[in-house]
Biotite code that builds the C-alpha atoms (Angstrom):
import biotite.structure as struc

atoms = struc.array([
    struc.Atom([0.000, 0.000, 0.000], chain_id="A", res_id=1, res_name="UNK", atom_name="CA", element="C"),
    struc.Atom([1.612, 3.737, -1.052], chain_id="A", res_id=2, res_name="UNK", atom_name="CA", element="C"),
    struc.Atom([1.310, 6.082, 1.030], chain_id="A", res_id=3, res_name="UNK", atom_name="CA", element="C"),
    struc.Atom([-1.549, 8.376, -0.340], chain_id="A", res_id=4, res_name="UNK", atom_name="CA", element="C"),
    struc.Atom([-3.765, 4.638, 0.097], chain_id="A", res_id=5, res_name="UNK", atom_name="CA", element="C"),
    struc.Atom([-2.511, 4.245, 3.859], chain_id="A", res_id=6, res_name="UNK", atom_name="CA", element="C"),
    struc.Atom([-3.481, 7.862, 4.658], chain_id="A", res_id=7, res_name="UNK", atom_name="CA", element="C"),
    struc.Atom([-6.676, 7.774, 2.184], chain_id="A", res_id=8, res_name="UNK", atom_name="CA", element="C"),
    struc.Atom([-7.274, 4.495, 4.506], chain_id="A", res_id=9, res_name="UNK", atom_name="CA", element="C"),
    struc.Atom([-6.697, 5.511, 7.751], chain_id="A", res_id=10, res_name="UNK", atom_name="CA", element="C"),
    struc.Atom([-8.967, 8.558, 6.903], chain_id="A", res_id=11, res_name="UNK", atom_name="CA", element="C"),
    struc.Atom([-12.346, 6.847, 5.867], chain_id="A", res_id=12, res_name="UNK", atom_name="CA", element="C"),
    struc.Atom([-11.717, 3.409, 7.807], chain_id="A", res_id=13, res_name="UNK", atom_name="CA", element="C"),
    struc.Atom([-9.833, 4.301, 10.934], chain_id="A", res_id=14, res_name="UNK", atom_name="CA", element="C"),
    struc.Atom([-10.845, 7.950, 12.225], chain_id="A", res_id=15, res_name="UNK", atom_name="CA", element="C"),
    struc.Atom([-14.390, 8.405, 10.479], chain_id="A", res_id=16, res_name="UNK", atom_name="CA", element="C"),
    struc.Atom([-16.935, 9.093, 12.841], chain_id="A", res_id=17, res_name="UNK", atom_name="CA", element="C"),
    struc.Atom([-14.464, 9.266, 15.781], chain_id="A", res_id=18, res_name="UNK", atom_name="CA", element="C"),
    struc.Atom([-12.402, 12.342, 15.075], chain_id="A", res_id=19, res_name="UNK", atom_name="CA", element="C"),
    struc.Atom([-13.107, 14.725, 11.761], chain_id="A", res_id=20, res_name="UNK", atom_name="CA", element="C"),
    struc.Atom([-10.093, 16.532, 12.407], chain_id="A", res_id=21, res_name="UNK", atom_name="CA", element="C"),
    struc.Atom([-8.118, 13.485, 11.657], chain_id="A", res_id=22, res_name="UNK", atom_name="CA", element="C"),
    struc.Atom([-10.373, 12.426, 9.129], chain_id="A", res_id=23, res_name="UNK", atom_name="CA", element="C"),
    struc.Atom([-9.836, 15.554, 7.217], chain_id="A", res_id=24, res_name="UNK", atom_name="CA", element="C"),
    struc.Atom([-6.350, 16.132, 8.094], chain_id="A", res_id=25, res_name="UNK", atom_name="CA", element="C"),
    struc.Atom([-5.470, 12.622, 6.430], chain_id="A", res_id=26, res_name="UNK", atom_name="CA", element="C"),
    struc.Atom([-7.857, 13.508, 3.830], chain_id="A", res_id=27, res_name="UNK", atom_name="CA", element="C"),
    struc.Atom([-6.361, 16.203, 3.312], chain_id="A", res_id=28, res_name="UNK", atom_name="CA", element="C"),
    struc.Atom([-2.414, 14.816, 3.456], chain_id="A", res_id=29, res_name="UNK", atom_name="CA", element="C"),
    struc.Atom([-3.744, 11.535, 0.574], chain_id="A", res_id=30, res_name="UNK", atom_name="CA", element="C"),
    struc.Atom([-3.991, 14.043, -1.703], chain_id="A", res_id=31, res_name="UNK", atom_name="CA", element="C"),
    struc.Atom([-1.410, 16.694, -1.410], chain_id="A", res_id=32, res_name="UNK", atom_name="CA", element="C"),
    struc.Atom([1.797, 15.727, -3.673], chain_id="A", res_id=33, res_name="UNK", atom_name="CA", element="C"),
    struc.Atom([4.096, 17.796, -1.378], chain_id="A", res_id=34, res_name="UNK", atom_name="CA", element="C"),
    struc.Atom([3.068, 16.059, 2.132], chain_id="A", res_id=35, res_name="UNK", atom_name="CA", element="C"),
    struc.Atom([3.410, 12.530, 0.140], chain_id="A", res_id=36, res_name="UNK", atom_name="CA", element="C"),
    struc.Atom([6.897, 13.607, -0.778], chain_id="A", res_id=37, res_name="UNK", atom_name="CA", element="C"),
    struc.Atom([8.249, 14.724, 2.797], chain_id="A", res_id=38, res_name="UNK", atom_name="CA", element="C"),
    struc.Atom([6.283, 11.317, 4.317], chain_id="A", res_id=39, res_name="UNK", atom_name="CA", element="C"),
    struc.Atom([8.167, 9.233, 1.486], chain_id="A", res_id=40, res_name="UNK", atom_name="CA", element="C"),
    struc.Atom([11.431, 10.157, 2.669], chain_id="A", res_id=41, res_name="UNK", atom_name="CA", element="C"),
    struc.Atom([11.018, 8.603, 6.018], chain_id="A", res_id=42, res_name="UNK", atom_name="CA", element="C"),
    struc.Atom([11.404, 5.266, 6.826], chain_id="A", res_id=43, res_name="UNK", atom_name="CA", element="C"),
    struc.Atom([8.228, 2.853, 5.910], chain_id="A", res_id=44, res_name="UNK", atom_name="CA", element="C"),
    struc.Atom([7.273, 1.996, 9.925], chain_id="A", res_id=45, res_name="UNK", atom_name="CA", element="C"),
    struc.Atom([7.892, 5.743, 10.219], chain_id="A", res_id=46, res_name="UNK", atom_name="CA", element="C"),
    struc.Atom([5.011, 6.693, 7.948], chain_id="A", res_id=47, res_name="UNK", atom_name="CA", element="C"),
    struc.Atom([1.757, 6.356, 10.198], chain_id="A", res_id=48, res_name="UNK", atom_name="CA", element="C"),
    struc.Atom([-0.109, 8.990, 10.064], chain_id="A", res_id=49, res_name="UNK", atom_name="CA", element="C"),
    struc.Atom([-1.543, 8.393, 13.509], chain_id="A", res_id=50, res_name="UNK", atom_name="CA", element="C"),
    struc.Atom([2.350, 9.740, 14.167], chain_id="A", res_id=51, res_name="UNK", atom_name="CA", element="C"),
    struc.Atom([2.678, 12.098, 11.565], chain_id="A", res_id=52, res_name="UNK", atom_name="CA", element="C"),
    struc.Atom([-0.626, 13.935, 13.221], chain_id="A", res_id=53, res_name="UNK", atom_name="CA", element="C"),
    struc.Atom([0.769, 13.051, 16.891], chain_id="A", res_id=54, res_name="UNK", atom_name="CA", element="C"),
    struc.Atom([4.266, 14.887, 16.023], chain_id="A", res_id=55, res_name="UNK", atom_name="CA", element="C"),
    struc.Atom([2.691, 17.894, 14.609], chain_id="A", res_id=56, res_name="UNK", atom_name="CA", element="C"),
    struc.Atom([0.555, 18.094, 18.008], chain_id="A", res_id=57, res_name="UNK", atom_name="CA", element="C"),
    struc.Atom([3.174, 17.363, 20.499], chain_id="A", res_id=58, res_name="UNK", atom_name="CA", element="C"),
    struc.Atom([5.304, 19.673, 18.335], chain_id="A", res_id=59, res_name="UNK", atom_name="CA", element="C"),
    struc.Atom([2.360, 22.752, 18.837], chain_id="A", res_id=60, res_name="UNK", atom_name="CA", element="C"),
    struc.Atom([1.403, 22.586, 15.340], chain_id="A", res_id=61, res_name="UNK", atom_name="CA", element="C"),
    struc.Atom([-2.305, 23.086, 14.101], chain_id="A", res_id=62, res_name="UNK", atom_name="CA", element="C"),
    struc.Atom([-4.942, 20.370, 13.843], chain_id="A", res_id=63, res_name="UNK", atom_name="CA", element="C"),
    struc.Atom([-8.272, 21.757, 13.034], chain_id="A", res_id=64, res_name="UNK", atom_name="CA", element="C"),
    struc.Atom([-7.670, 23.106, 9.594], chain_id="A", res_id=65, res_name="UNK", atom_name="CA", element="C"),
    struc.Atom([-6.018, 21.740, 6.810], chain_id="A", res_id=66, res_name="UNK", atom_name="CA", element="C"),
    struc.Atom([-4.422, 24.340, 4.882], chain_id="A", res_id=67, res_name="UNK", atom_name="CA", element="C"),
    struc.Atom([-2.831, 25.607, 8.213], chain_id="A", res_id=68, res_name="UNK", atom_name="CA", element="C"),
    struc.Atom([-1.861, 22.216, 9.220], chain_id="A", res_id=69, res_name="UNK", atom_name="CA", element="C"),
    struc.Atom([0.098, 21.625, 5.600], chain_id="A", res_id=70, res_name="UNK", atom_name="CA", element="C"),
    struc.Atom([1.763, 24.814, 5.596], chain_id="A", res_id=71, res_name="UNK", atom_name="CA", element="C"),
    struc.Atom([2.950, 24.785, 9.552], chain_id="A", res_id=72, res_name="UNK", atom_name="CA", element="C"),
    struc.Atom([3.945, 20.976, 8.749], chain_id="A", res_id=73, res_name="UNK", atom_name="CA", element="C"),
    struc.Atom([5.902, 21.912, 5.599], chain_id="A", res_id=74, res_name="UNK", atom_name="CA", element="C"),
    struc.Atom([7.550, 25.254, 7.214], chain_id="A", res_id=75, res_name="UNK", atom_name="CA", element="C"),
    struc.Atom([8.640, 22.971, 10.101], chain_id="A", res_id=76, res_name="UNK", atom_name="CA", element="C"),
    struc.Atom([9.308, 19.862, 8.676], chain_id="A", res_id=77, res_name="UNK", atom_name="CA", element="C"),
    struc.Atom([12.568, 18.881, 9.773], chain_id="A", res_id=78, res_name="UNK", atom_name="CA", element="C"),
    struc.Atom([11.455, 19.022, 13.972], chain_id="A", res_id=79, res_name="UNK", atom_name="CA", element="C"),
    struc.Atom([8.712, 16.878, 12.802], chain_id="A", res_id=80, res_name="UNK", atom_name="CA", element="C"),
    struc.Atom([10.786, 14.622, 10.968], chain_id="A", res_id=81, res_name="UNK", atom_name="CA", element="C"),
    struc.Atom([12.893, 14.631, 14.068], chain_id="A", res_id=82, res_name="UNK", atom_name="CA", element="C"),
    struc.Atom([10.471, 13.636, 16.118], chain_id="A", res_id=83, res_name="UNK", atom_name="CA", element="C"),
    struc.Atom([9.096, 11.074, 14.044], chain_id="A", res_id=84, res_name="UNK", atom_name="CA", element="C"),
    struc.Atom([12.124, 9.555, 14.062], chain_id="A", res_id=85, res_name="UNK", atom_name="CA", element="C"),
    struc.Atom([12.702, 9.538, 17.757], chain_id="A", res_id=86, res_name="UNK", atom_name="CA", element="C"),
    struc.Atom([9.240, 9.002, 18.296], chain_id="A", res_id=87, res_name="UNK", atom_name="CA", element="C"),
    struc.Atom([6.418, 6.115, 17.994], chain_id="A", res_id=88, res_name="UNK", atom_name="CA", element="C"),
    struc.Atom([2.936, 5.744, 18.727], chain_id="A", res_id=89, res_name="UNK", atom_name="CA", element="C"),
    struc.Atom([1.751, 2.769, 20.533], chain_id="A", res_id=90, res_name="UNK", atom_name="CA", element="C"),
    struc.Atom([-1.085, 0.711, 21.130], chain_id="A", res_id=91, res_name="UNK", atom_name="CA", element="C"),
    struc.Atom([-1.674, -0.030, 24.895], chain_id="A", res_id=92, res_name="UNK", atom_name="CA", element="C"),
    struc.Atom([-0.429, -3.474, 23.484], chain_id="A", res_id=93, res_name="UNK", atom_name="CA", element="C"),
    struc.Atom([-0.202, -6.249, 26.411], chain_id="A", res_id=94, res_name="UNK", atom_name="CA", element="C"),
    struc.Atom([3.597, -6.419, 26.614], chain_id="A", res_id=95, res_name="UNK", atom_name="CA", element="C"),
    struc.Atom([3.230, -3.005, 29.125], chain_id="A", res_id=96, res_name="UNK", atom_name="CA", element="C"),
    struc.Atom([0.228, -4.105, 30.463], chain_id="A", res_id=97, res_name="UNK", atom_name="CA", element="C"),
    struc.Atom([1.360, -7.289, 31.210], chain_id="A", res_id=98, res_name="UNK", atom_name="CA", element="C"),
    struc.Atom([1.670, -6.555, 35.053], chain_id="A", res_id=99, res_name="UNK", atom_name="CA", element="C"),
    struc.Atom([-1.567, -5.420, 35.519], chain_id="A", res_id=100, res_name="UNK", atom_name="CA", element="C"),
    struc.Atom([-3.547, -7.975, 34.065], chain_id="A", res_id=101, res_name="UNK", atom_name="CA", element="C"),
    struc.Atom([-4.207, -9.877, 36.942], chain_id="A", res_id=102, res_name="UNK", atom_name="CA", element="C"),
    struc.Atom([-5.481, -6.429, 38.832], chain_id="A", res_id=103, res_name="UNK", atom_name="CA", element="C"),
    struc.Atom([-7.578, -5.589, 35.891], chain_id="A", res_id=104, res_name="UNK", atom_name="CA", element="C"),
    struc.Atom([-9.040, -9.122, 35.275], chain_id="A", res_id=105, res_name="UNK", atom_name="CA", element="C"),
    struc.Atom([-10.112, -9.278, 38.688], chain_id="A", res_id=106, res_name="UNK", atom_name="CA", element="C"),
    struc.Atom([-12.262, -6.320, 38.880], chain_id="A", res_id=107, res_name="UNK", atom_name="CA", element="C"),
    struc.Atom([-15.884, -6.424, 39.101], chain_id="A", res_id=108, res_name="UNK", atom_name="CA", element="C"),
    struc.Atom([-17.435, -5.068, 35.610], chain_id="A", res_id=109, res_name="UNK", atom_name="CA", element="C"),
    struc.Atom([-14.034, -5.822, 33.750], chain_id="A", res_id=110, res_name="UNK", atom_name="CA", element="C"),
    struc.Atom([-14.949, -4.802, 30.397], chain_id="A", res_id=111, res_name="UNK", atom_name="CA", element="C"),
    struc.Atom([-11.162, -4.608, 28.545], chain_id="A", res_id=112, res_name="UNK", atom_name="CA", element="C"),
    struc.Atom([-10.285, -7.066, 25.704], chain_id="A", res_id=113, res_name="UNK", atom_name="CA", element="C"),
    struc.Atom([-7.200, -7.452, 24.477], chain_id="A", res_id=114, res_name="UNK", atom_name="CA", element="C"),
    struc.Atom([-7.580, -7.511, 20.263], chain_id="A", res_id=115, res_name="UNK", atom_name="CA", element="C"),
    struc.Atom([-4.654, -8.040, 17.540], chain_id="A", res_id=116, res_name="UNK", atom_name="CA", element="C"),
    struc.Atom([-3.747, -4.778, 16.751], chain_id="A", res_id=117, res_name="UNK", atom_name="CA", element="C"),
    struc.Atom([-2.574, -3.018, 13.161], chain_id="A", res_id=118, res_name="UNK", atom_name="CA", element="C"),
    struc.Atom([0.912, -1.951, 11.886], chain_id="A", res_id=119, res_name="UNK", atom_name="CA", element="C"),
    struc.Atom([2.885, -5.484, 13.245], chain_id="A", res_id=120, res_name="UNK", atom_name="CA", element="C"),
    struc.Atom([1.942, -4.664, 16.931], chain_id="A", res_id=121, res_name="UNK", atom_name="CA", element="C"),
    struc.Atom([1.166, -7.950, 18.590], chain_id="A", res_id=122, res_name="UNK", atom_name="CA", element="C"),
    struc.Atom([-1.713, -6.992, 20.698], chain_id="A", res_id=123, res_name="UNK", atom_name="CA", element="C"),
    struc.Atom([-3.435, -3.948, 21.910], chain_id="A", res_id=124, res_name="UNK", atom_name="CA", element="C"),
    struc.Atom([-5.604, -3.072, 24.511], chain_id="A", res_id=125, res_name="UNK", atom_name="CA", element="C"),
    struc.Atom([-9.397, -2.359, 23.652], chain_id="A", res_id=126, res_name="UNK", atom_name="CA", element="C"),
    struc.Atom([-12.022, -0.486, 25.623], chain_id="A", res_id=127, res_name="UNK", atom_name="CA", element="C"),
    struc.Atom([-15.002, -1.205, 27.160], chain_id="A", res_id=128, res_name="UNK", atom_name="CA", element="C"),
    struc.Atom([-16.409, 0.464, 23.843], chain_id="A", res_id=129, res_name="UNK", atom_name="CA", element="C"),
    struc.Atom([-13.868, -1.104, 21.145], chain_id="A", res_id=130, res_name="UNK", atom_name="CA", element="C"),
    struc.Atom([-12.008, 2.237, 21.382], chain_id="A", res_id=131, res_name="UNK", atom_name="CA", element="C"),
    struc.Atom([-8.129, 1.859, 20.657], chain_id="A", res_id=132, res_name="UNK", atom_name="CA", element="C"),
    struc.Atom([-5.859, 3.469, 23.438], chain_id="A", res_id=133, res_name="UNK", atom_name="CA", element="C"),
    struc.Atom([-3.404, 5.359, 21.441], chain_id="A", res_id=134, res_name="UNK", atom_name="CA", element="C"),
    struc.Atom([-0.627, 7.860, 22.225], chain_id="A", res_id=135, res_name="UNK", atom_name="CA", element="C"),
    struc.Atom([2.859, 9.030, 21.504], chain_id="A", res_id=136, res_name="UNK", atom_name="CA", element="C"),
    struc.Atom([5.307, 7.570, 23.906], chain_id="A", res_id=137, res_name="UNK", atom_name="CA", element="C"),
    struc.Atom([8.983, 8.127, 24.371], chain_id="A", res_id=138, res_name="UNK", atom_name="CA", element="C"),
    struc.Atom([12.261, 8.069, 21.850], chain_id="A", res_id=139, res_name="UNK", atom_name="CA", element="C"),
    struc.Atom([12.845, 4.883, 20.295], chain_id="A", res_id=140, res_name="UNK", atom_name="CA", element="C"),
    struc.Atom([15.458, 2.512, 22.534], chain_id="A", res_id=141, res_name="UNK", atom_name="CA", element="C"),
])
């Protein structure tokens, strides 16, 4: 899958309906030859656009609007290029949540299932509501 797909993708099958910033933001980034370009030149497990949009937030960077979002992305690409780099997103995949289980299994109402999860991630943590847990963790070991 090329980029433009994975972002066209993540866009109408991953964020509809739960966040139309994203959705339009990755909309938005499938179809802009320029984005594609700078995305391309980063590693392929570096390409998620669940971290490209994360590293423009954590970096301060606009996400409500498109045309501000491409231009302060562009203008500033090489912080978040750094930070993609040096960054990742992660599922709450069982691995870190491994210690808990017990705890969490045992409570009354215990609602969490643990689902495979996308992108080569060998399990993630669901919700009581089949939301994802995501987030942008630390620098890369």
């Amino acid at each position: 899958m090329d980029t433009a797909e994975r972002y066209r993708r993540f866009s109408e099958q991953e964020v509809r309906g739960r966040s139309p910033a994203y959705e339009a933001l990755a909309r938005g980034i499938a179809s802009d030859a320029r984005l594609l370009a700078l995305i391309d030149g980063l590693p392929h497990v570096k390409r998620q656009p669940n971290l490209l949009l994360a590293s423009v937030r954590f970096l301060g960077g606009p996400s409500a609007d498109f045309p501000a979002f491409r231009q302060w992305t562009v203008r500033h690409w090489q912080r978040v290029r750094e930070t993609m780099l040096t960054r990742r997103t992660q599922t709450n995949e069982a691995g870190r949540c491994a210690s808990l289980l017990p705890v969490l299994a045992g409570l009354p109402g215990n609602r969490l299932t643990f689902l495979p999860a996308l992108d080569g991630e060998p399990l993630a943590l669901a919700g009581p509501h089949g939301e994802w847990l995501d987030w942008l963790t630390g620098p890369d070991a």
